[in-house]
Backbone atoms as SQL, in Angstrom:
CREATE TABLE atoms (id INTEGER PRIMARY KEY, chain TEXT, resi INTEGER, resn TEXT, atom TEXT, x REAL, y REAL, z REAL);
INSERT INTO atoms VALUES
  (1, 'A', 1, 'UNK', 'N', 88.899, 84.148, 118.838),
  (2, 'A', 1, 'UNK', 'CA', 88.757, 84.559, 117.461),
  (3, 'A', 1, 'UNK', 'C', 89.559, 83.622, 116.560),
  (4, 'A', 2, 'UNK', 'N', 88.816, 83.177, 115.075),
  (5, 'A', 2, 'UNK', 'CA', 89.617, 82.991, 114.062),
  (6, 'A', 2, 'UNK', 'C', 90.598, 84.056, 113.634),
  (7, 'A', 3, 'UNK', 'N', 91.504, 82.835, 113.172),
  (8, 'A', 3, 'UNK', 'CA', 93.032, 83.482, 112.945),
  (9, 'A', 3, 'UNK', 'C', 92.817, 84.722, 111.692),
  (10, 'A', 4, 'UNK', 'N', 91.512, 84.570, 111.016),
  (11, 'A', 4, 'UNK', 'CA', 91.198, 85.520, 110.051),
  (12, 'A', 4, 'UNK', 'C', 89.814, 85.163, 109.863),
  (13, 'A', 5, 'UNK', 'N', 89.083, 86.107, 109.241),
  (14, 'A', 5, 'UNK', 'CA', 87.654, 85.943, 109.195),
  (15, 'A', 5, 'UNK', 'C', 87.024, 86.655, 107.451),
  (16, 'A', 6, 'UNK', 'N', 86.488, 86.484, 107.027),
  (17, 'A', 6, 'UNK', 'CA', 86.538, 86.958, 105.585),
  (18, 'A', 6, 'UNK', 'C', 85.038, 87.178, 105.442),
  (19, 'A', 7, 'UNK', 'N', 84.059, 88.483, 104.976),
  (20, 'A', 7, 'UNK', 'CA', 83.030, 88.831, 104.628),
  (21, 'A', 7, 'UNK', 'C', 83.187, 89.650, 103.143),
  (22, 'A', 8, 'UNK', 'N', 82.062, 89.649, 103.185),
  (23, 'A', 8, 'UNK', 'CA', 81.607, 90.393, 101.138),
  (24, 'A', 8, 'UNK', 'C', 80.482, 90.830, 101.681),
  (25, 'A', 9, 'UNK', 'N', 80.567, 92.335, 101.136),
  (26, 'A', 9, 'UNK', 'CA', 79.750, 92.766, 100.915),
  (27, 'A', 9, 'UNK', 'C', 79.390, 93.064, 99.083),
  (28, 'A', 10, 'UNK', 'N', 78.441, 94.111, 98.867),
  (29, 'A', 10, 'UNK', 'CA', 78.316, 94.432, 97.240),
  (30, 'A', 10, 'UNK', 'C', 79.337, 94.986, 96.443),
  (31, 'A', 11, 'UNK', 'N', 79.929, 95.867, 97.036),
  (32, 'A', 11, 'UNK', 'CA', 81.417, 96.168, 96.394),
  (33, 'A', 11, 'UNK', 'C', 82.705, 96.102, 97.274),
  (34, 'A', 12, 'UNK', 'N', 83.183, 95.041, 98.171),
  (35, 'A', 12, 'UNK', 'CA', 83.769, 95.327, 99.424),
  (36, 'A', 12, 'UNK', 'C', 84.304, 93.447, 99.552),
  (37, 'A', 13, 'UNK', 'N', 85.380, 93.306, 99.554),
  (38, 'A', 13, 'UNK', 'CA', 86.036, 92.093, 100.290),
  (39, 'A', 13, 'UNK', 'C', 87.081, 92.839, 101.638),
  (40, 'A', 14, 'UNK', 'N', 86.105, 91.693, 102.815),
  (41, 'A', 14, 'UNK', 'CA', 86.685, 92.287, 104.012),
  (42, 'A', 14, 'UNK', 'C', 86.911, 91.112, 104.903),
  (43, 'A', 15, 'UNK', 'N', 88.639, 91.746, 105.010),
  (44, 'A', 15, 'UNK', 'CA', 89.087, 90.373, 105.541),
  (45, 'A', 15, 'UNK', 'C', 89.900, 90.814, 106.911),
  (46, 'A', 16, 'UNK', 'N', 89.432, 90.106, 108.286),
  (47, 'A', 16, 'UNK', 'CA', 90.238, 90.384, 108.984),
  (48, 'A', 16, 'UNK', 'C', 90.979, 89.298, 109.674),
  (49, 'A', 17, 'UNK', 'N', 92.020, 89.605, 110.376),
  (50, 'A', 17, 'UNK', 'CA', 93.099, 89.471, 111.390),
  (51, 'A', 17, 'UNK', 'C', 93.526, 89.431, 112.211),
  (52, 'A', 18, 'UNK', 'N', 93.410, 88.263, 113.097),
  (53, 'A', 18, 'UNK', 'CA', 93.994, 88.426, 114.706),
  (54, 'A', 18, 'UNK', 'C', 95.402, 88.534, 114.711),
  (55, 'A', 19, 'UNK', 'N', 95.647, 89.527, 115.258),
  (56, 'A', 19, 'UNK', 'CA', 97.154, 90.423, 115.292),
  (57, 'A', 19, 'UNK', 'C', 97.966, 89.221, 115.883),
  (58, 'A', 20, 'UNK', 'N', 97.388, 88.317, 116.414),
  (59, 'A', 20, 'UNK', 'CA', 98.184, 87.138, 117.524),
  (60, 'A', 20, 'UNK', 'C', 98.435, 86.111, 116.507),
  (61, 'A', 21, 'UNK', 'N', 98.211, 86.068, 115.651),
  (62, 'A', 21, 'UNK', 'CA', 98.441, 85.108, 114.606),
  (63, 'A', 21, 'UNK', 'C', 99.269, 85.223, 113.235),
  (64, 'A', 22, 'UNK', 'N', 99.342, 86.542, 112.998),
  (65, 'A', 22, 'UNK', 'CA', 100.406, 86.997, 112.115),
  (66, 'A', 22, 'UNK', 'C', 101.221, 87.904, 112.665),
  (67, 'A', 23, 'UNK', 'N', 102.478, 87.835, 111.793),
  (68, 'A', 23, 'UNK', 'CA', 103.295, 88.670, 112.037),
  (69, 'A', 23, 'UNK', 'C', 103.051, 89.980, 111.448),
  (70, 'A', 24, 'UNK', 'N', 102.822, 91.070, 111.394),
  (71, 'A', 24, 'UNK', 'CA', 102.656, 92.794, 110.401),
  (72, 'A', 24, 'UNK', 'C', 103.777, 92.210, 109.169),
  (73, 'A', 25, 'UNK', 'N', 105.146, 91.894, 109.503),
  (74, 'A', 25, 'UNK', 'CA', 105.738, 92.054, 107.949),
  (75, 'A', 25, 'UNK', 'C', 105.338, 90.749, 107.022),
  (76, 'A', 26, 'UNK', 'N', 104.850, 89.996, 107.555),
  (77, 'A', 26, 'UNK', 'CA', 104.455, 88.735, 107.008),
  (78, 'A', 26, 'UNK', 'C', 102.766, 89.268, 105.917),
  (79, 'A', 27, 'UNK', 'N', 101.975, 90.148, 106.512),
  (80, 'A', 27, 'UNK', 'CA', 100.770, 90.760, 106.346),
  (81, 'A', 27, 'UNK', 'C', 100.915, 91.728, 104.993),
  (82, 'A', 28, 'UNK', 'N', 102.256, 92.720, 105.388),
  (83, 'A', 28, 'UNK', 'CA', 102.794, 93.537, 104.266),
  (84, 'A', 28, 'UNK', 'C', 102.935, 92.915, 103.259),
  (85, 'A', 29, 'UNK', 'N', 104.009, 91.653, 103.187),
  (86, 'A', 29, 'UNK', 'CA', 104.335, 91.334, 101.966),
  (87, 'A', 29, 'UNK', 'C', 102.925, 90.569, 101.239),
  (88, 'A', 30, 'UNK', 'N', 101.911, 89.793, 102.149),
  (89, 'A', 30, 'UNK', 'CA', 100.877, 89.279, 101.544),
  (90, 'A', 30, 'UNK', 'C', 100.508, 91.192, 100.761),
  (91, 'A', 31, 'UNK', 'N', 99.737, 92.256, 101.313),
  (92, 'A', 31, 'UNK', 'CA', 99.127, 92.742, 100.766),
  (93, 'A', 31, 'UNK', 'C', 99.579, 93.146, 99.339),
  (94, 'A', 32, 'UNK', 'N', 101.459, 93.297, 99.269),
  (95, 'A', 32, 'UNK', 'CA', 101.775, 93.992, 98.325),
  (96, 'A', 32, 'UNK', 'C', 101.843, 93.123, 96.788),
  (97, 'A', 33, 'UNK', 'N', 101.483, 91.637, 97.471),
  (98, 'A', 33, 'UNK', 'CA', 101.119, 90.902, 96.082),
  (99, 'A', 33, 'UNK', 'C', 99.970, 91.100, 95.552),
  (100, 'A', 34, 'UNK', 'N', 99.108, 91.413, 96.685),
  (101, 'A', 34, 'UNK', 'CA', 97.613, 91.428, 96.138),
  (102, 'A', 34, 'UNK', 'C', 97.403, 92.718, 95.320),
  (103, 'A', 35, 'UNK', 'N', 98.417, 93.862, 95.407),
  (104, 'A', 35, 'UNK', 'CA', 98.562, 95.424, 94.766),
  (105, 'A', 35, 'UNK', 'C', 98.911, 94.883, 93.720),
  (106, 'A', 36, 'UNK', 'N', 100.109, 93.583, 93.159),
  (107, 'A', 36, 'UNK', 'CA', 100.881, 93.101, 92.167),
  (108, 'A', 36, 'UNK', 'C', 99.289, 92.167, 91.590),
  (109, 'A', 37, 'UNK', 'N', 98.508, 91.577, 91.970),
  (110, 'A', 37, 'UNK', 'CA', 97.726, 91.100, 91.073),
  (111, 'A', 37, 'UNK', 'C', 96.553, 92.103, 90.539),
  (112, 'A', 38, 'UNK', 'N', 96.121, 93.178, 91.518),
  (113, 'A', 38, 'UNK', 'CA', 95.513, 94.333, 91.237),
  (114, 'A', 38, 'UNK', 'C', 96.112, 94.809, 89.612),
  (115, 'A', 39, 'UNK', 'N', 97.261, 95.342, 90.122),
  (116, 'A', 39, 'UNK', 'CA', 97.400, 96.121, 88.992),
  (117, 'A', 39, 'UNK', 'C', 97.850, 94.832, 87.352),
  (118, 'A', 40, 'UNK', 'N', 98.037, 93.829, 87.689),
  (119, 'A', 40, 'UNK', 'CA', 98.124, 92.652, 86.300),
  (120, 'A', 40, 'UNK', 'C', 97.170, 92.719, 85.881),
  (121, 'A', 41, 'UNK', 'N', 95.691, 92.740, 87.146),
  (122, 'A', 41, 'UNK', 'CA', 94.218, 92.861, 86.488),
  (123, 'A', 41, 'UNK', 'C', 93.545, 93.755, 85.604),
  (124, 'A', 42, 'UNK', 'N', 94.202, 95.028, 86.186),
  (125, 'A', 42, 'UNK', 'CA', 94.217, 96.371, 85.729),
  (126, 'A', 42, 'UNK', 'C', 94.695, 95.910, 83.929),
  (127, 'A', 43, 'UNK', 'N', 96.123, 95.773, 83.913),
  (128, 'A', 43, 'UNK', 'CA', 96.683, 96.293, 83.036),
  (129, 'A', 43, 'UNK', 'C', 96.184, 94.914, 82.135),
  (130, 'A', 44, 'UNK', 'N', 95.319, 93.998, 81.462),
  (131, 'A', 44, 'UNK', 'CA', 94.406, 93.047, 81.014),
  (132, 'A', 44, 'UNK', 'C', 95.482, 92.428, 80.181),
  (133, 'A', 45, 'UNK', 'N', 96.344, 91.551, 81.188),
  (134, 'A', 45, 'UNK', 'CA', 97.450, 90.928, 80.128),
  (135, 'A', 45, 'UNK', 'C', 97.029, 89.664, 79.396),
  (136, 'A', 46, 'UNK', 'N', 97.742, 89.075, 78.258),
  (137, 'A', 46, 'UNK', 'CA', 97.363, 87.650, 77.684),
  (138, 'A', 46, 'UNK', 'C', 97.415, 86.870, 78.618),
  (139, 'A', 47, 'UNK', 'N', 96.293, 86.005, 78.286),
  (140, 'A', 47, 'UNK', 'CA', 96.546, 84.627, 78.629),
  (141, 'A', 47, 'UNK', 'C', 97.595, 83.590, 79.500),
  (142, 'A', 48, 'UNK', 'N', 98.590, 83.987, 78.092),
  (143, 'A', 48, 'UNK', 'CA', 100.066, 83.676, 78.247),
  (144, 'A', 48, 'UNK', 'C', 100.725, 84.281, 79.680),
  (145, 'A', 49, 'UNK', 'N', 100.577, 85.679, 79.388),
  (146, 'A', 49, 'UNK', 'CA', 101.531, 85.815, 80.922),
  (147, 'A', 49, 'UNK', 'C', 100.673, 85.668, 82.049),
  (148, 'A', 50, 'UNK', 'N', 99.347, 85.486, 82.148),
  (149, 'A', 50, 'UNK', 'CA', 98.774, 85.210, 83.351),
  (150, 'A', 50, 'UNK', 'C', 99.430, 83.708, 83.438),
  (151, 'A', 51, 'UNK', 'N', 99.355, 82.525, 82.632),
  (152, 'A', 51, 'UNK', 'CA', 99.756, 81.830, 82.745),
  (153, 'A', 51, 'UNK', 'C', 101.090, 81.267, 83.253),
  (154, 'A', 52, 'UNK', 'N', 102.246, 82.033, 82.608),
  (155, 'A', 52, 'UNK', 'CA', 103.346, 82.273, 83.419),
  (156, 'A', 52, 'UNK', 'C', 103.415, 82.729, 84.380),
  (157, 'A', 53, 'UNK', 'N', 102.774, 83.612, 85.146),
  (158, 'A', 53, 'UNK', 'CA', 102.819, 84.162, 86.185),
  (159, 'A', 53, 'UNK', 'C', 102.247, 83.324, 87.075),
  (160, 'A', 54, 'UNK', 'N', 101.179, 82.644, 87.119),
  (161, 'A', 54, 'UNK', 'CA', 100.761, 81.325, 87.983),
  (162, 'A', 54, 'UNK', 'C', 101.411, 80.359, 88.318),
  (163, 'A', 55, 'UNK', 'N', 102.722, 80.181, 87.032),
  (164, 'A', 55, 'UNK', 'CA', 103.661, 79.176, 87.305),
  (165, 'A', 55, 'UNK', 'C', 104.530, 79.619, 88.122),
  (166, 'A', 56, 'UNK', 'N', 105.312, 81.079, 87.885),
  (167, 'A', 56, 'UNK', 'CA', 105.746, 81.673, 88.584),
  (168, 'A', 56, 'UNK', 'C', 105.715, 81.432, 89.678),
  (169, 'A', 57, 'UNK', 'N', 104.593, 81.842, 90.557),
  (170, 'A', 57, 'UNK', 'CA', 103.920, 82.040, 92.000),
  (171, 'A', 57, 'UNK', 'C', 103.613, 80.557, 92.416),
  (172, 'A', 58, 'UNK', 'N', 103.603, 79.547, 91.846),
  (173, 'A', 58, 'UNK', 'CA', 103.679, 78.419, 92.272),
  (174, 'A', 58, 'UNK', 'C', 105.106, 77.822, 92.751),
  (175, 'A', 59, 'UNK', 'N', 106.388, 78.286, 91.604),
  (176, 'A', 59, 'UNK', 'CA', 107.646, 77.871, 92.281),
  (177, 'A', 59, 'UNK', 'C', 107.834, 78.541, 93.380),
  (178, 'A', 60, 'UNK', 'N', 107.440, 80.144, 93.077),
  (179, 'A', 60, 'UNK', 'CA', 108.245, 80.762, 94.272),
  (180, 'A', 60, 'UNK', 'C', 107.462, 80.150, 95.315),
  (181, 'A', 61, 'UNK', 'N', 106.443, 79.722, 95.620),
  (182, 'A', 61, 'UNK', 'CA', 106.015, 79.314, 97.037),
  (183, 'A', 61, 'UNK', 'C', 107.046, 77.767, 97.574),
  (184, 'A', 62, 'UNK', 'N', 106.657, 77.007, 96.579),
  (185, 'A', 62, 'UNK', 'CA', 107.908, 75.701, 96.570),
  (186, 'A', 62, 'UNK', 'C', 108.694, 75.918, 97.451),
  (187, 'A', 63, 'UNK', 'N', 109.095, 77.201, 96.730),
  (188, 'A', 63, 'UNK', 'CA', 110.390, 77.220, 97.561),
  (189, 'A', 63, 'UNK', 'C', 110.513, 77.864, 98.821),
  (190, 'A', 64, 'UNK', 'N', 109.564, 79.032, 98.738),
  (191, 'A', 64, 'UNK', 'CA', 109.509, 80.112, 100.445),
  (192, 'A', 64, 'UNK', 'C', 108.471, 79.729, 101.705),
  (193, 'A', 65, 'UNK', 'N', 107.521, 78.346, 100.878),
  (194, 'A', 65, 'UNK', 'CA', 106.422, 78.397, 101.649),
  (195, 'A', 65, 'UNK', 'C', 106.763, 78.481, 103.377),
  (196, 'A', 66, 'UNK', 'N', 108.389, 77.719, 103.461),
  (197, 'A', 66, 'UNK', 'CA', 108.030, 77.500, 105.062),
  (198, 'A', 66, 'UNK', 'C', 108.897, 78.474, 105.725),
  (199, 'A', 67, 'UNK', 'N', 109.610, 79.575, 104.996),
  (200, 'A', 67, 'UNK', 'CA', 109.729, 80.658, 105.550),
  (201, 'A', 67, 'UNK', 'C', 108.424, 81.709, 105.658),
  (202, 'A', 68, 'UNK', 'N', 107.614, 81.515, 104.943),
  (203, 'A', 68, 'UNK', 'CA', 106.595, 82.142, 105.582),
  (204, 'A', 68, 'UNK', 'C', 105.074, 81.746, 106.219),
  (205, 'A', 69, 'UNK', 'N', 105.190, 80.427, 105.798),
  (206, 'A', 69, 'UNK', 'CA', 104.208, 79.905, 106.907),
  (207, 'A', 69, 'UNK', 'C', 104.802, 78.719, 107.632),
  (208, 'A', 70, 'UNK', 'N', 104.226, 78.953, 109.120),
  (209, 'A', 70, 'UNK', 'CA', 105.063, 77.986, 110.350),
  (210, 'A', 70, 'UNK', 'C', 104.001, 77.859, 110.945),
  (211, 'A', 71, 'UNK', 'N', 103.656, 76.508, 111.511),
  (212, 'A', 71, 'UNK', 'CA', 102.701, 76.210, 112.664),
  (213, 'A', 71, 'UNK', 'C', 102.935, 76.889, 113.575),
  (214, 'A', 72, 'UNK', 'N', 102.090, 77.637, 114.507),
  (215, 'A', 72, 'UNK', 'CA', 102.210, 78.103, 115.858),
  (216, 'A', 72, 'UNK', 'C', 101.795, 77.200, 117.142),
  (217, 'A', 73, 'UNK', 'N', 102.735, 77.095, 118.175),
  (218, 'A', 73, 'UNK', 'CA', 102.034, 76.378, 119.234),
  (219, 'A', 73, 'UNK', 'C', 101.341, 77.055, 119.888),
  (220, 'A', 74, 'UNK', 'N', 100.214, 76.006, 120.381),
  (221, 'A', 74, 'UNK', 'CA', 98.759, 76.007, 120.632),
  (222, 'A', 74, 'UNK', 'C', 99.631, 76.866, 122.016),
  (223, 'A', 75, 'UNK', 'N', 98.891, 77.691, 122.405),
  (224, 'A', 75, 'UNK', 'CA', 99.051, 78.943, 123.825),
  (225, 'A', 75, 'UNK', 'C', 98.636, 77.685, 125.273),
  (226, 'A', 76, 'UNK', 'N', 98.853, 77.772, 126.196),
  (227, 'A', 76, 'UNK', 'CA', 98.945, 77.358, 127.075),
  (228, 'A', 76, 'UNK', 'C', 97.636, 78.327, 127.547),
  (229, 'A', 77, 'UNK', 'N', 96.288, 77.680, 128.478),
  (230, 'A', 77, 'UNK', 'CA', 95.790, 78.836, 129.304),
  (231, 'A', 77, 'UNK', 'C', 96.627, 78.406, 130.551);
């Protein structure tokens, strides 16, 4: 299996996960941003702070990307 696999349906983004490839708290913190862009979407902010907020989420990765993403070595059969 791919490390994730991603389908659409008509009202439905469905994305899955080989458990062997992520960590669960690594998974958590992805979903609880996606609740944090949910509800920005929700709440129909300017321009402006979408804009800041992109910049935002661009440093913070700068800086965390390689605490949270790491190559895995290839498994031995």
């Amino acid at each position: 299996m791919k490390a994730y696999n991603i389908t659409s349906t008509n009202t439905e983004i469905i994305i899955s996960l080989d458990k062997d490839s992520f960590e669960t708290s690594f998974i958590t913190s992805l979903i609880e941003k996606i609740d944090v862009e949910a509800l920005a979407k929700k709440a129909n902010f300017s321009k402006n702070v979408l804009e800041l907020s992109e910049k935002i989420k661009e440093e913070w990765w700068k800086k965390n990307k390689k605490k949270y993403i790491t190559k895995k070595k290839d498994k031995k059969s």
